[in-house]
C-alpha positions in Angstrom: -16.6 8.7 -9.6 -17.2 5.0 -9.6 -20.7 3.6 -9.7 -20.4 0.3 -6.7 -22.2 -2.8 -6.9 -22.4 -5.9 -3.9 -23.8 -8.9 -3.8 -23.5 -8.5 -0.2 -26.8 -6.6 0.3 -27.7 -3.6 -1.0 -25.3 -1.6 -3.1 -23.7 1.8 -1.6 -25.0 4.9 -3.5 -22.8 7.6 -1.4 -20.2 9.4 -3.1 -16.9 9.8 -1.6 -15.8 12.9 -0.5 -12.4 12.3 1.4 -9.5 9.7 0.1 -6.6 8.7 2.3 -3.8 7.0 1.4 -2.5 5.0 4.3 1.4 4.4 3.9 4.2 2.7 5.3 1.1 0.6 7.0 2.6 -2.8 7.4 2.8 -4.8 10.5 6.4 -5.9 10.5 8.6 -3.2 11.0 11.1 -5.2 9.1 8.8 -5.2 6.3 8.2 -2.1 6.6 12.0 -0.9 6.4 12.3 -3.2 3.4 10.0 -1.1 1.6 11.6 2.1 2.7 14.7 0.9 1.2 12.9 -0.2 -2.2 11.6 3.4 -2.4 14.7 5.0 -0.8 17.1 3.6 -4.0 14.3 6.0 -5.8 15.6 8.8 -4.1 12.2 9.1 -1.6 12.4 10.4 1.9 12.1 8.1 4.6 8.9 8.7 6.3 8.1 11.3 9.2 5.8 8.7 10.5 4.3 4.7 10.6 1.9 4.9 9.3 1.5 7.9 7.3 -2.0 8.8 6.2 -1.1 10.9 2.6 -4.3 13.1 1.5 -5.8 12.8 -2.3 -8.3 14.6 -4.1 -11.2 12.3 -3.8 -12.5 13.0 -7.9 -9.2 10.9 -8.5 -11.0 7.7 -8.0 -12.1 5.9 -10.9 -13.0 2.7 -12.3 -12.4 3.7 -15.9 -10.2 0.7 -18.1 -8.0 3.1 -19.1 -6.1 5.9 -17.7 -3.7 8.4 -18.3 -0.8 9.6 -17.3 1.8 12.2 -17.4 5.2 10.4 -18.8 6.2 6.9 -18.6 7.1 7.1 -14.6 4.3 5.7 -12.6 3.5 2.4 -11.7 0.4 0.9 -9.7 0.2 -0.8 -6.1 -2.1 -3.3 -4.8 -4.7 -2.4 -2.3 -7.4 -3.4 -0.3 -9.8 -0.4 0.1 -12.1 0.1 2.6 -14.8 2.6 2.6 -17.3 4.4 4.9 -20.9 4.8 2.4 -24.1 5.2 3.7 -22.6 4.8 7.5 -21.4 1.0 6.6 -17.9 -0.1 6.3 -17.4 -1.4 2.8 -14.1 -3.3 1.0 -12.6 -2.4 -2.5 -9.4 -3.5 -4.4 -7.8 -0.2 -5.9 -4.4 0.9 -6.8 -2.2 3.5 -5.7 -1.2 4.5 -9.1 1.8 6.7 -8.3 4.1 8.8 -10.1 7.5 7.8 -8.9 9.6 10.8 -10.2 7.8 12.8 -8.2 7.8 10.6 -5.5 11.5 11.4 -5.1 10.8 14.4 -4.0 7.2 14.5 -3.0 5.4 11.4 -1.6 2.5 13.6 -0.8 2.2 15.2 -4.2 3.2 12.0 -6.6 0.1 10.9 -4.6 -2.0 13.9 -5.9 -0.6 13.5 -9.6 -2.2 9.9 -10.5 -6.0 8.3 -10.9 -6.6 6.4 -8.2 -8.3 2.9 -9.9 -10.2 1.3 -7.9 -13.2 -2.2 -8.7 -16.6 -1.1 -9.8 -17.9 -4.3 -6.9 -17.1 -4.2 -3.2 -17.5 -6.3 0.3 -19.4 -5.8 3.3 -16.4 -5.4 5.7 -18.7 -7.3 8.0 -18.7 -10.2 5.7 -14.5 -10.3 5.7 -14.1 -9.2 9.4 -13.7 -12.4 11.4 -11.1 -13.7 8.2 -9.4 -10.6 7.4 -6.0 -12.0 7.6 -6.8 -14.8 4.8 -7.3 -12.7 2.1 -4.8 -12.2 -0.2 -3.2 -8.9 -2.8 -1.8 -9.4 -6.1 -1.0 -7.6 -9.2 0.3 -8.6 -12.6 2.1 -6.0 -14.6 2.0 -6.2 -18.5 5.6 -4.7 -19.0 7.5 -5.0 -21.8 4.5 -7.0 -23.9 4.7 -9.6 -21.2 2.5 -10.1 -18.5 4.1 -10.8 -15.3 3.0 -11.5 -11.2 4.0 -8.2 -9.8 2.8 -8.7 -6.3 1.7 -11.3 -4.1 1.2 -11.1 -0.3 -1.4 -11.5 2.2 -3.1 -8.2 4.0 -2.0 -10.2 7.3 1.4 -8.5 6.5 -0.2 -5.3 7.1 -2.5 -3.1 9.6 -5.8 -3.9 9.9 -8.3 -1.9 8.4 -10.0 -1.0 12.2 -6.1 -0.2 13.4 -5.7 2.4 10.8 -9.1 4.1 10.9 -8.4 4.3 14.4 -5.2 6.1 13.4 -6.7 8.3 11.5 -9.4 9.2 13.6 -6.9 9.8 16.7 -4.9 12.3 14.7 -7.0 13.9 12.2 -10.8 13.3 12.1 -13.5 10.8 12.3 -13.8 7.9 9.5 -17.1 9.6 8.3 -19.7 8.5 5.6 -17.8 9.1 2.3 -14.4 8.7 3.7 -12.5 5.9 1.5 -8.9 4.3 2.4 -6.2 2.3 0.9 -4.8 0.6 3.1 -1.5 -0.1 2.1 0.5 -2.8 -0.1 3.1 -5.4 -0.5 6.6 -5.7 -1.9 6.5 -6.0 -6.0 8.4 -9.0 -6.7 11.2 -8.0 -9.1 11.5 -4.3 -7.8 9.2 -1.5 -8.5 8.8 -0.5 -12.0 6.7 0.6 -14.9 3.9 -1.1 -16.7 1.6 -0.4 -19.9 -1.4 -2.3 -18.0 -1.6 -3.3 -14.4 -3.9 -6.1 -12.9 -5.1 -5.8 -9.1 -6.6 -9.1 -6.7 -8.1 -9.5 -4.1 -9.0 -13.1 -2.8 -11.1 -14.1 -0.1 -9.8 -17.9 0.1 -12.7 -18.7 3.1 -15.7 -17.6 0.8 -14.0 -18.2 -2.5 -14.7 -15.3 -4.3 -12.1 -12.2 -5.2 -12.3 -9.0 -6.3 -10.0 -8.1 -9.4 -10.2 -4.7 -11.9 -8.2 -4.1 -14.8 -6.7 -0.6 -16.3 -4.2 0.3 -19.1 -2.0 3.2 -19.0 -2.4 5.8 -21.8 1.1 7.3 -21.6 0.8 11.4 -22.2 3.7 13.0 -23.5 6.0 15.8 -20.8 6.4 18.5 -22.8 9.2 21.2 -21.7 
């Protein structure tokens, strides 16, 4: 479990006990079909519902610089985070490391089979509230031995973090101390696809400051 540290006060110290994965959590329902396509010439499912809130074993998150991984399938996502410790709303950057074989057939459980990598430092929500829609996602993908922008796209393309809490809450239960979310992502550029390191960013443009974190992918062998 990741240790957090601020300079926005003082630093959480709660664990987190529950981990949602918010999908299919963008604000324009063309967007939103344009990444149901992307996933859909994967093979994956269209969704049963917009947005989806996808349940993960919370001792998935981690802050580690490398991680591994069953087979060469998987590739990260982008997200902005934001967690409930110590009764305050906090923000992260993570990434919805995913396995997308299994994704073809299981969003819910290619969910369950990756870490979830997430920044060691995070925001008071408070501090990013009144400018949420500035702040800006990217990724860079090492892939091939070359490291390219993956993803690049402001959180203004997607739910708010209050909209889908208050989704959650409304259908499943309240947005408690230790509860952490991701809150959904934007298009890769290029199409999705694997990666033997993956970069994740988050900018705040109005207070010029961002919140990045670095992992490589230690690939493990699927034996039959």
């Amino acid at each position: 479990m990741p240790t957090f540290t601020t300079q926005d006060g003082a630093a959480p110290t709660a664990r987190v006990r529950t981990l949602v994965i918010a999908g299919w959590a963008g604000r324009d329902q063309a967007a939103v079909m344009h990444h149901v396509e992307e996933l859909a010439a994967l093979g994956v499912a269209p969704p049963s519902a917009v947005p989806l809130y996808y349940r993960a074993a919370a001792d998935l998150l981690t802050d580690a610089p490398t991680v591994q991984a069953l087979g060469a399938e998987g590739s990260g996502e982008a997200e902005a985070v934001v967690l409930n410790l110590g009764g305050r709303l906090w923000v992260g950057i993570g990434s919805d490391h995913t396995d997308r074989k299994v994704e073809s057939y299981s969003v819910a459980v290619s969910k369950q089979m990756c870490a979830k990598p997430i920044g060691s430092e995070l925001w008071s929500f408070d501090a990013v509230a009144d400018h949420w829609d500035e702040l800006t996602l990217r990724s860079w993908a090492t892939i091939g031995g070359a490291r390219v922008l993956y993803q690049e796209g402001a959180v203004a393309s997607l739910l708010p973090p209050r909209t889908l809490i208050e989704g959650w809450e409304a259908a499943f239960a309240p947005f408690s101390d230790g509860t952490a979310m991701f809150c959904g992502t934007v298009p890769a550029i290029g199409g999705i696809r694997p990666s033997t390191r993956f970069e994740i960013e988050l900018e705040d443009p109005v207070k010029g400051r961002k919140l990045t974190h670095a992992y490589d992918l230690d690939v493990l062998p699927v034996i039959a």
